[in-house]
C-alpha positions as CSV (number, residue, x, y, z in Angstrom):
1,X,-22.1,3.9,-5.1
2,X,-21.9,0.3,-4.1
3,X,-18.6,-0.2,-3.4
4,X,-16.9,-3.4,-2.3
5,X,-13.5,-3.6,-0.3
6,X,-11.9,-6.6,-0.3
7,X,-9.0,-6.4,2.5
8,X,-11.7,-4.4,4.4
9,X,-10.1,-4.7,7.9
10,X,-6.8,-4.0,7.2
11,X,-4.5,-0.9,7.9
12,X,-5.5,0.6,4.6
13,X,-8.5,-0.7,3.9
14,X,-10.1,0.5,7.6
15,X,-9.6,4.0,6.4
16,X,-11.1,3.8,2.7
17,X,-13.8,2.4,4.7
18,X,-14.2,5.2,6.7
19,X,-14.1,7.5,3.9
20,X,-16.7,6.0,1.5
21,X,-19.0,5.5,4.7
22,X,-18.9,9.1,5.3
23,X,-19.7,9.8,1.7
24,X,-23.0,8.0,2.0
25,X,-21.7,4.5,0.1
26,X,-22.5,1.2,0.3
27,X,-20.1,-1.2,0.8
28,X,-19.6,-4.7,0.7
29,X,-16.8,-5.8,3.1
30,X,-14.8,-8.4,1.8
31,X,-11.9,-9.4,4.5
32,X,-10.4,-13.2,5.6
33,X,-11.3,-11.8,9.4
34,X,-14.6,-12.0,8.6
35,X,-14.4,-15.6,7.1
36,X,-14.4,-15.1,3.5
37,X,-11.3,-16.3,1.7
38,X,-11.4,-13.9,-1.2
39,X,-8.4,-16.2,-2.8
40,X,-10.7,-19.2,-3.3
41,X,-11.5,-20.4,-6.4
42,X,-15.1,-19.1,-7.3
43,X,-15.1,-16.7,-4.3
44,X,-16.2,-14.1,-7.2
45,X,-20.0,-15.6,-7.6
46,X,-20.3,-14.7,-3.6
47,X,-19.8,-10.9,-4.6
48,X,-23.4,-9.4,-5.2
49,X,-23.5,-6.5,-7.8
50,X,-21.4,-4.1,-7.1
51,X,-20.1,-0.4,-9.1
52,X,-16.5,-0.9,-8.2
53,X,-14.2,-3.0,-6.5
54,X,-11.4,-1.7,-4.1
55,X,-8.8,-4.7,-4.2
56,X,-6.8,-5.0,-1.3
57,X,-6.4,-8.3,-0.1
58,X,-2.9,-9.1,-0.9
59,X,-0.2,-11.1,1.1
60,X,2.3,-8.2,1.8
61,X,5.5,-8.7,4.0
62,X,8.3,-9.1,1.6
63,X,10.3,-11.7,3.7
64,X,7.6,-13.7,4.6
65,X,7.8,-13.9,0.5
66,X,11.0,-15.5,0.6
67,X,9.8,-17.9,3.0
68,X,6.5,-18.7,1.5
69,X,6.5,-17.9,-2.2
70,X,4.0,-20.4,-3.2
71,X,1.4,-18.9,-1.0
72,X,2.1,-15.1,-2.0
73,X,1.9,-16.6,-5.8
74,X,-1.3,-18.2,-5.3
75,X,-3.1,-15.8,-2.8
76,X,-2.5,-12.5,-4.8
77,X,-3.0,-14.2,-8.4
78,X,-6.2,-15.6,-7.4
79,X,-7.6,-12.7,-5.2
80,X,-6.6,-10.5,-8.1
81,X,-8.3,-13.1,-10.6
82,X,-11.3,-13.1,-8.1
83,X,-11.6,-9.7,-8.4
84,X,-11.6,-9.4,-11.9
85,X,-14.0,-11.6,-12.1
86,X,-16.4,-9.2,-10.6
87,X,-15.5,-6.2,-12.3
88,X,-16.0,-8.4,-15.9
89,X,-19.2,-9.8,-14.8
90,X,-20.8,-6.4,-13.7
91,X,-18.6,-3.9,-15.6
92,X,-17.8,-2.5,-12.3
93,X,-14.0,-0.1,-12.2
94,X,-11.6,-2.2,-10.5
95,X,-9.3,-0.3,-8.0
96,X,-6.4,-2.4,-7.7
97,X,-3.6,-2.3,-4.6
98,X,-0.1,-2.8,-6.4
99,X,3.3,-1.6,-5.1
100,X,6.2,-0.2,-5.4
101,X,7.7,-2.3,-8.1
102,X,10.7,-0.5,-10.1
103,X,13.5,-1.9,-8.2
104,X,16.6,0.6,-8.1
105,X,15.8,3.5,-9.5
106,X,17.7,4.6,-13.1
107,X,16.3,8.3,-12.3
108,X,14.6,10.2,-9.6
109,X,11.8,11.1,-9.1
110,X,10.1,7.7,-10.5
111,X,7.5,8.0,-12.5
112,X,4.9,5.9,-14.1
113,X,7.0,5.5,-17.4
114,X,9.9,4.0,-15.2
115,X,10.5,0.5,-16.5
116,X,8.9,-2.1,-13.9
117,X,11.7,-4.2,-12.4
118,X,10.7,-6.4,-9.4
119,X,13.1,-7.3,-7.3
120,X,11.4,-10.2,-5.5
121,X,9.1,-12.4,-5.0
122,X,6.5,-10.4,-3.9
123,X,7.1,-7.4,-5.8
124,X,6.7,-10.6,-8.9
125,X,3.4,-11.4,-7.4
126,X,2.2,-7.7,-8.3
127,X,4.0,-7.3,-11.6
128,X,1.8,-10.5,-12.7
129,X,-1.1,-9.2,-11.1
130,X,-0.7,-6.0,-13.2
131,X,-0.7,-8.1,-16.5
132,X,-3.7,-9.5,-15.4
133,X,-5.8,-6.6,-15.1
134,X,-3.7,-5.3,-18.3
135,X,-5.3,-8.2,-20.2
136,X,-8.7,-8.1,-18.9
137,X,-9.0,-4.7,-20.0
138,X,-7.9,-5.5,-23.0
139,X,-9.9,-8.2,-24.0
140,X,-13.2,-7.8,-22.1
141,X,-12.9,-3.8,-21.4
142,X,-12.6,-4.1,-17.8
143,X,-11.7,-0.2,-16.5
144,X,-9.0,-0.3,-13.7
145,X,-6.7,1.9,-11.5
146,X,-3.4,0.2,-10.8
147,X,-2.3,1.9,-7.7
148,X,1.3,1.7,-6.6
149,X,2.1,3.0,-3.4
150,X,5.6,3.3,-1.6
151,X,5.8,3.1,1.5
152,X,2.9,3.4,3.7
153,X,2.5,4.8,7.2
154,X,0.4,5.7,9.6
155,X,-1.2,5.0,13.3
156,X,-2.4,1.8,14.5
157,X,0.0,0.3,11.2
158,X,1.7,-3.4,12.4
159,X,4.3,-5.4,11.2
160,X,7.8,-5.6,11.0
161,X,8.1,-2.2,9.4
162,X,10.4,0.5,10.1
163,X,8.4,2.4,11.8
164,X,6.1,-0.1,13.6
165,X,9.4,-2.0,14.8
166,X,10.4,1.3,16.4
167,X,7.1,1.7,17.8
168,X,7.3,-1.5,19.2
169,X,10.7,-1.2,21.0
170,X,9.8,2.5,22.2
171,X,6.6,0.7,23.8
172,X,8.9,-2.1,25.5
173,X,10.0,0.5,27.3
174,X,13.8,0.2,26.0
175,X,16.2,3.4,26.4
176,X,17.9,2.3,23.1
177,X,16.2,1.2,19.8
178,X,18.1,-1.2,17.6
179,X,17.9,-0.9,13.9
180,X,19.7,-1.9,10.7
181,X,21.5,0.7,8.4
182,X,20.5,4.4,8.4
183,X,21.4,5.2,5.4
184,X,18.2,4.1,3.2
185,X,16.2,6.5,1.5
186,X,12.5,6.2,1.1
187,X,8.9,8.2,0.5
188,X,6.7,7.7,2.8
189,X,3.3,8.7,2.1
190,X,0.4,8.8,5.0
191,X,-2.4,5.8,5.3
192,X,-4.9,8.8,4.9
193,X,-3.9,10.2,1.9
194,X,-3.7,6.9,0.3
195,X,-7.1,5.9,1.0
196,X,-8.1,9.6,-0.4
197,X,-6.4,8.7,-3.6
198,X,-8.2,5.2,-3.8
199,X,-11.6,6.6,-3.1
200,X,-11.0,9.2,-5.6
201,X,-10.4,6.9,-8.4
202,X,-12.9,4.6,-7.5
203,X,-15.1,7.4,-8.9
204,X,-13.4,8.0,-12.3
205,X,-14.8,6.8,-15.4
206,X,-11.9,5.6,-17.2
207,X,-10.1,2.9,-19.3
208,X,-7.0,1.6,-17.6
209,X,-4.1,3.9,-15.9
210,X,-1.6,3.4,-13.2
211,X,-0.5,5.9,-10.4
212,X,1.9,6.3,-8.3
213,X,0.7,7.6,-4.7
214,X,3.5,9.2,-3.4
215,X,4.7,12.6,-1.3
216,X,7.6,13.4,-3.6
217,X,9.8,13.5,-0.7
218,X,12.3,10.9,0.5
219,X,13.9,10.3,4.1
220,X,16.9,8.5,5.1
221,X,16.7,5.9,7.9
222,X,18.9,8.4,10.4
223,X,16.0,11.2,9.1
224,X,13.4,9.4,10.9
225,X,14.9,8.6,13.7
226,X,15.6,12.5,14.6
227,X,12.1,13.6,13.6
228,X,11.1,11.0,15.7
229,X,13.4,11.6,18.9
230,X,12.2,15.3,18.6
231,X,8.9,14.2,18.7
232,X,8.8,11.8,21.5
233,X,8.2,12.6,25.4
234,X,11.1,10.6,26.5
235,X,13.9,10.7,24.3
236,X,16.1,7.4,23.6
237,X,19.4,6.5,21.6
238,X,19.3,4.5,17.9
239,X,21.9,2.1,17.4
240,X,22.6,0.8,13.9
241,X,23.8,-1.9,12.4
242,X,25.6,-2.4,8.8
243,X,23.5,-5.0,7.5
244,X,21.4,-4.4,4.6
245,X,17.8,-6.4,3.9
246,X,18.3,-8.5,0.7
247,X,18.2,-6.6,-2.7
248,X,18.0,-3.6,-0.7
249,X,17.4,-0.2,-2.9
250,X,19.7,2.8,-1.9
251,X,16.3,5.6,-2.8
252,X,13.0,5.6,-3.5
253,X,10.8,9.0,-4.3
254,X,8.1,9.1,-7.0
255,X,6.6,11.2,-8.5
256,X,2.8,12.0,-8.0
257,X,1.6,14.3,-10.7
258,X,-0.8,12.1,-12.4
259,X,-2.2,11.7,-9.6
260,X,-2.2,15.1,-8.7
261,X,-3.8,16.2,-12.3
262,X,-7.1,14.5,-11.0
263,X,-7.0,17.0,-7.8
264,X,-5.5,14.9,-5.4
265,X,-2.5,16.1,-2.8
266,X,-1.0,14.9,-0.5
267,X,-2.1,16.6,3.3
268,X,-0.3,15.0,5.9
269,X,3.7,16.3,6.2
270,X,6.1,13.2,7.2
271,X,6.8,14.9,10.4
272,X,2.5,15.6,11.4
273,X,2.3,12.1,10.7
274,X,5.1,11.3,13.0
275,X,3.5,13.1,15.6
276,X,0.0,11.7,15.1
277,X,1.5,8.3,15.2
278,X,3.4,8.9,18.3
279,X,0.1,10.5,20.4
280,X,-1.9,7.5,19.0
281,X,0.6,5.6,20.9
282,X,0.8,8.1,23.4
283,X,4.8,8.1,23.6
């Protein structure tokens, strides 16, 4: 297939790169590092034909949201619109990056049925960018995968993340690693795995669904910091604060058996991928 991947050189979208170029695919790399602006207007003409489009290249960092909503509106509306664009023009399957976007949760494990609540501004960005590709399948038959994954991880990943913060410190060299509250639960699913399930859909021949891509599992804050510690060479100390991140959720863990239905697992255990993290940073 010709397959292109806008957000090409990013954390995720190195490793769905790596996947389809082992399948035998061609693909067209779409990524700001490589001076395209994918959010321009018209951006979609410079796209040549393509079978589907992997749609990435979104602003992510929820504060940085807060800071800059105008950008984050405009940059993942028109990226998203960009992309659709494509995918209209050449009836290609649009893959499209969404997010975690139900807010706190009125049941676990979420699934896709879960009313949609974001909680801000960037989780808005995606919810619009959802209707979007909603309406363009509707009303030009556009197929698309809206994927929404929770919280990915993996080595080489930057950022003021959890787990790249800690990273970070570890690396400084300090003996104790400062962090807000333990007590927040989440599911962390594995960069690999989530390029696996973006590949795989980029195959299907279908109308329009959304997945979650998720382990199923959630771990608290205090969790990671123990598999972590049991992990590491050199062991250190965690201190933590009380504060919380604005509209910070208690829990997250999905549920993945849509997903799953099509044949996909997840392969990578929260505590391999710890340890594959921490040799990639040899710690």
């Amino acid at each position: 297939m010709k397959i292109a991947v806008a957000g090409c050189d990013g954390f995720l979208g190195r490793q769905i790169c790596s996947i389809l170029e082992r399948s035998g695919d061609e693909i067209v790399h779409i990524d700001l590092s490589r001076g395209v602006d994918f959010s321009a207007p018209g951006a979609a003409g410079n796209v040549p034909k393509v079978d589907a489009f992997i749609h990435l290249a979104n602003l992510l960092y929820v504060p940085k949201s807060y800071q800059e909503p105008e950008l984050f509106y405009r940059v993942n509306y028109m990226t998203t619109l960009n992309a659709l664009e494509v995918c209209r023009r050449d009836n290609a399957h649009l893959v499209y990056s969404s997010s975690y976007i139900y807010g706190a949760p009125m049941y676990l494990p979420i699934d896709e049925a879960h009313p949609v609540l974001p909680f801000n501004p960037y989780a808005q960005t995606k919810v619009i960018c959802e209707k979007m590709c909603e309406g363009y399948h509707r009303d030009f038959g556009v197929p698309v995968s809206v994927m929404r994954p929770f919280n990915i991880y993996g080595e080489g990943q930057k950022g003021k993340l959890l787990i790249p913060e800690i990273i970070d410190q570890l690396k400084a060299g300090q003996d104790v690693i400062h962090l807000r509250s333990s007590s927040p639960r989440r599911d962390y699913i594995h960069v690999k795995d989530v390029a696996e399930a973006f590949c795989l859909c980029a195959r299907l021949k279908e109308a329009y669904s959304v997945y979650n891509v998720c382990s199923g599992e959630s771990h608290s804050i205090l969790e990671i910091t123990q598999i972590i510690n049991r992990n590491l060479k050199r062991k250190v100390q965690f201190s933590f604060s009380s504060s919380d991140r604005l509209n910070e959720v208690d829990e997250t863990r999905g549920a993945c058996t849509k997903l799953q239905s099509l044949g996909w697992q997840p392969s990578i255990s929260f505590e391999e991928g710890i340890k594959r993290v921490l040799e990639y940073e040899n710690l």
